[in-house]
C-alpha positions as CSV (number, residue, x, y, z in Angstrom):
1,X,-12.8,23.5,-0.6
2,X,-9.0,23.1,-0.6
3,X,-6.8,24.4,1.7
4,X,-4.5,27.7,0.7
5,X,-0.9,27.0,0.6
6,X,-0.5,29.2,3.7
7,X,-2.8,27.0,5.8
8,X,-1.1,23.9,4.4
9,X,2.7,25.1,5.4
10,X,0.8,25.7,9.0
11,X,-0.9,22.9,9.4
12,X,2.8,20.8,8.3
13,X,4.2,22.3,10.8
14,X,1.7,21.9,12.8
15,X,2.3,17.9,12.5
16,X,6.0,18.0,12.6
17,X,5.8,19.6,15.8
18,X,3.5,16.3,17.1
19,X,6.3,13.9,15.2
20,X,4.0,12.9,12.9
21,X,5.7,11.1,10.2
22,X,5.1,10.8,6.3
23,X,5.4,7.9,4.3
24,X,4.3,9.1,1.1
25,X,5.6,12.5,-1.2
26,X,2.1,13.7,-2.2
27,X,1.8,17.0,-4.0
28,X,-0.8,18.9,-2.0
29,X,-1.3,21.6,-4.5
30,X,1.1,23.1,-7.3
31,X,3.6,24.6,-4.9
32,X,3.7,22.3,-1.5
33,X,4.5,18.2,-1.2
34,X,4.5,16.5,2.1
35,X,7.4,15.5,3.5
36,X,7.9,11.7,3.0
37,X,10.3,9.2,1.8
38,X,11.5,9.4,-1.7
39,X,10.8,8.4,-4.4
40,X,7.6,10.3,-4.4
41,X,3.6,8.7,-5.2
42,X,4.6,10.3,-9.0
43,X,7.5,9.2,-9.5
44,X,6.6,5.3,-8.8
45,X,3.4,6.0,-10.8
46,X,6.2,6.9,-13.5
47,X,7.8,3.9,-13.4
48,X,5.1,1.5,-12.3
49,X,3.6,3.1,-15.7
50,X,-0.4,4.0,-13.5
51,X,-1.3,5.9,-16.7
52,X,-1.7,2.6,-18.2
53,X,-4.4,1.8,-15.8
54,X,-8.0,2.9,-16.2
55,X,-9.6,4.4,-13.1
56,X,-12.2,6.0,-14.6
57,X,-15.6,5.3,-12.7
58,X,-13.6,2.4,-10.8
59,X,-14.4,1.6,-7.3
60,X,-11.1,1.1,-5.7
61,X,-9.7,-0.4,-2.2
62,X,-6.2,0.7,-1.4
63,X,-5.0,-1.7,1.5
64,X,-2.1,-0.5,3.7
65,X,-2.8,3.2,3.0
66,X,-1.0,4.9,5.6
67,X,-1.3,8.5,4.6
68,X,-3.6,7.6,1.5
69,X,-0.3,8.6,-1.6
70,X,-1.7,6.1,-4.1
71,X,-5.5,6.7,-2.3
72,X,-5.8,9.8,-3.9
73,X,-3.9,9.4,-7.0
74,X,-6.8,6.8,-7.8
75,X,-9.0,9.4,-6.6
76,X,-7.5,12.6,-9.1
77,X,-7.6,9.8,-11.9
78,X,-11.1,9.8,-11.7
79,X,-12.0,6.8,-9.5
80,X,-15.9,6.8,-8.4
81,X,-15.2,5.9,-4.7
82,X,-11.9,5.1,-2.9
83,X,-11.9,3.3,0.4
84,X,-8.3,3.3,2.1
85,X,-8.2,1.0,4.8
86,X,-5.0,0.4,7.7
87,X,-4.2,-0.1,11.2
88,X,-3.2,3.1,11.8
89,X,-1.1,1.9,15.0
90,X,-2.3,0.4,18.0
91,X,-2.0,4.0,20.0
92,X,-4.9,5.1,17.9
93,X,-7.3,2.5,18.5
94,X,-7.2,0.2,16.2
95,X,-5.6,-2.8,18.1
96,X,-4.4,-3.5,21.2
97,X,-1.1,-4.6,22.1
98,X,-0.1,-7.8,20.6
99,X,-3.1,-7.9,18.1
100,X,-1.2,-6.6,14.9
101,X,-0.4,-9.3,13.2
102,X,-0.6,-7.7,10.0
103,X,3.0,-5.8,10.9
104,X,4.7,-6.7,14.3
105,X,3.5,-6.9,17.7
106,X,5.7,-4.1,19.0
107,X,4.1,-1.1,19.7
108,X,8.0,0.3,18.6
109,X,7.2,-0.4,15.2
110,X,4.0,1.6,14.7
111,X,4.1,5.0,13.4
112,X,0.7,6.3,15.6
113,X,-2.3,8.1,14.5
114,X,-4.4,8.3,11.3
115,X,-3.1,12.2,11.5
116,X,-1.6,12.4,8.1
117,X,-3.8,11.0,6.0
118,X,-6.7,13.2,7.6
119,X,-4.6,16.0,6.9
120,X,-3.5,15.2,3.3
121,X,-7.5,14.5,3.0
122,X,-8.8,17.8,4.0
123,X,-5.9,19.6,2.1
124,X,-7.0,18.3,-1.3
125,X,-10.4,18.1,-0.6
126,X,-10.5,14.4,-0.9
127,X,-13.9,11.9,-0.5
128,X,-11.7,8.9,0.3
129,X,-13.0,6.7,2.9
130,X,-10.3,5.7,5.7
131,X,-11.8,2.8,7.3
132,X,-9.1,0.9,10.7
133,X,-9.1,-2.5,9.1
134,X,-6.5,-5.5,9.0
135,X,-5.7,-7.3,5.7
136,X,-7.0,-11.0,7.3
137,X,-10.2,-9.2,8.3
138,X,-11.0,-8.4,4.5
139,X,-14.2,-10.1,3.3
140,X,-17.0,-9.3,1.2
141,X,-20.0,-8.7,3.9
142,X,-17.6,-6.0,6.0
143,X,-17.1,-4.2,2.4
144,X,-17.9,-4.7,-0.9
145,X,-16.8,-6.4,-4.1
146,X,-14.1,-3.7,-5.9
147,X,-12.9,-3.1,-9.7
148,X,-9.8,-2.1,-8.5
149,X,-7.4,-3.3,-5.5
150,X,-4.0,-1.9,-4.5
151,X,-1.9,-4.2,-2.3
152,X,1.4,-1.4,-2.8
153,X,4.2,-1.9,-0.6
154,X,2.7,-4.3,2.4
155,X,3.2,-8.3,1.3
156,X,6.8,-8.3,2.6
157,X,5.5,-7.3,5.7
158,X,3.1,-10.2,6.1
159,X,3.4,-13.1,8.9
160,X,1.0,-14.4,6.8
161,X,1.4,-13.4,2.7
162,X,-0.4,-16.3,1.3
163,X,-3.9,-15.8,3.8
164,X,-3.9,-12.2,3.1
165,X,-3.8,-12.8,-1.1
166,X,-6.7,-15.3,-0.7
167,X,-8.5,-13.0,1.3
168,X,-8.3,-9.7,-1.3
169,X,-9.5,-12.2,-3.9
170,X,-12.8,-12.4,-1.9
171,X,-13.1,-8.8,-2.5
172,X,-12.3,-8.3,-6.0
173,X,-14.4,-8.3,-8.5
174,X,-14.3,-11.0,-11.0
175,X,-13.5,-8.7,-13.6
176,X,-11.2,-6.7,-11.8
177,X,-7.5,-5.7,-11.4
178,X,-5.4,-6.3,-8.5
179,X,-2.3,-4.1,-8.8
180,X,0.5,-5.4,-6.0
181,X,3.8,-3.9,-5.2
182,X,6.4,-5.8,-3.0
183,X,9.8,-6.5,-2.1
184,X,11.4,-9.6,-4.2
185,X,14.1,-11.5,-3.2
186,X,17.6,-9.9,-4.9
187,X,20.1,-12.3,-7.5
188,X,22.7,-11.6,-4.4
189,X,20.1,-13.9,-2.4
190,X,19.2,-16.6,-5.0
191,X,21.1,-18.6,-8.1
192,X,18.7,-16.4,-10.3
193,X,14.7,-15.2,-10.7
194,X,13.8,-18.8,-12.0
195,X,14.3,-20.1,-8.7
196,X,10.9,-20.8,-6.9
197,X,11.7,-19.7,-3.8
198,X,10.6,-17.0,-0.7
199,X,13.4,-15.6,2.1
200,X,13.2,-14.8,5.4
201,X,14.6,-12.0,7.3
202,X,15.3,-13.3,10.9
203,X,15.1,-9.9,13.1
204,X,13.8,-8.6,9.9
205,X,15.3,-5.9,7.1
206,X,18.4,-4.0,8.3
207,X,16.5,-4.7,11.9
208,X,13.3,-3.2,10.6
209,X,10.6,-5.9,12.8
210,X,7.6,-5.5,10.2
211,X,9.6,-7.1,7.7
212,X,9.6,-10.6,7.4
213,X,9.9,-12.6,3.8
214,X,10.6,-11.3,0.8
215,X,9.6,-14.1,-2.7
216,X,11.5,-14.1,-5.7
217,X,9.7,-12.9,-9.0
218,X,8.9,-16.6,-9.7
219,X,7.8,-17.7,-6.4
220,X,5.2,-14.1,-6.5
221,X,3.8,-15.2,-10.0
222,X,2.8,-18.4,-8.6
223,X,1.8,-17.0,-4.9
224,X,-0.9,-14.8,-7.0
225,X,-1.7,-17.4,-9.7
226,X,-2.5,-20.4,-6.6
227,X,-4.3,-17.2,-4.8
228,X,-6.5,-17.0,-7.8
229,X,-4.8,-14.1,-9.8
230,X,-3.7,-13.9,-13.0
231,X,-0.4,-12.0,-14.4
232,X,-1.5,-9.7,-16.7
233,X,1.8,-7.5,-16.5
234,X,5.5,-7.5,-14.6
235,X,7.3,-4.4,-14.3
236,X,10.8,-4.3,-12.0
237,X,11.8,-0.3,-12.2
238,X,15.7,0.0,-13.4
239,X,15.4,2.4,-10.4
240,X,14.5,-0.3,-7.5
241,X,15.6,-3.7,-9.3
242,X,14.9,-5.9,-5.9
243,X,11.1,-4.4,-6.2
244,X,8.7,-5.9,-8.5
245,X,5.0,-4.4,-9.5
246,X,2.0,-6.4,-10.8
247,X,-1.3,-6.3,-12.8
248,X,-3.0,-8.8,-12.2
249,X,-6.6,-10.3,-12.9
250,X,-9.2,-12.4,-11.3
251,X,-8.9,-15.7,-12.6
């Protein structure tokens, strides 16, 4: 049963007062959205044009959830089963110290608990499974084989981009989709998108420590083909030009 909008505006509160933050704008029910960073889960599915992608009976692994935004989308678009797997900060369990290599090693750079997404969950009801995983500990045997992966928003935040591709290809199925979203390198940066190339952010993004390399739209088409996916679609929103989302296939 979901939540009324009066326990929702409490239970808000409730984690604002524990400074839990949000990532995601997800619309809890007609009236309330969580407070995260814009643009909001509908307005990139707007742009990233999600309608165009069948979820429909799909079984679907988000990676780098956080709060589970584009978890439950796939979810309300009818997805069969969702599993939304993270870190969820070291302070919560998942790693100790030092062990997150999927981000940074600073305990400074972790956002905390799982709190959120349990919350956002609950609110709307949800059957998504939240499972503490890192990216380079993907593999078939720990979960399954998947129509549909979403990698949204974590490759430029990779010490490792290329082992975590090839390791999301072990879980996809052969007919499946892969649908990726990441930071590309801007024109300011490069001669122009033809050049094959990836940057590196010494100290990271505006100092931001979980970011590390950003490729440029060339150097990401043939990152995915050599990890075994195929380009099935490009699409660089007119509202985020250094950003670049991908359908892809198995190949």
């Amino acid at each position: 049963m979901t939540m009324t909008s009066e326990k929702i505006t409490k239970g808000l509160r409730n984690l604002e007062s524990k400074d839990c933050k949000w990532w995601h704008i997800i619309e809890l029910n007609d009236e309330i959205s969580t407070p995260g960073l814009n643009p909001s889960v509908k307005q990139k599915a707007s742009y990233w044009k999600l309608d165009d992608i069948n979820f429909t009976d799909k079984s679907v692994l988000d990676i780098g959830a956080w709060d589970g935004g584009f978890s439950f989308y796939a979810e309300k678009a009818g997805a069969k089963s969702v599993t939304a797997i993270d870190t969820w900060g070291a302070e919560n369990g998942a790693m100790k110290p030092g062990e997150d290599i999927l981000l940074s090693n600073t305990l400074d750079a972790q956002w905390g608990s799982r709190d959120c997404f349990d919350f956002a969950a609950k609110a709307l009801d949800s059957a998504v499974k939240p499972q503490v995983m890192n990216v380079y500990d993907i593999s078939e045997d720990k979960l399954k084989k998947f129509d549909i992966v979403m990698f949204l928003g974590v490759l430029y935040h990779l010490r490792h981009p290329m082992l975590a591709l090839e390791k999301i290809r072990t879980v996809l199925d052969d007919k499946g989709s892969l649908l990726i979203e990441t930071l590309i390198s801007p024109p300011a940066f490069m001669s122009g998108e033809n050049e094959c190339l990836m940057q590196f952010f010494p100290g990271g993004i505006n100092g931001d420590p979980t970011t590390f390399c950003a490729p440029t739209k060339k150097c990401l088409i043939h990152l995915l083909n050599s990890a075994g996916f195929g380009i099935h679609r490009i699409t660089i929103p007119n509202e985020e030009q250094n950003r670049a989302f991908c359908v892809c296939n198995a190949i």
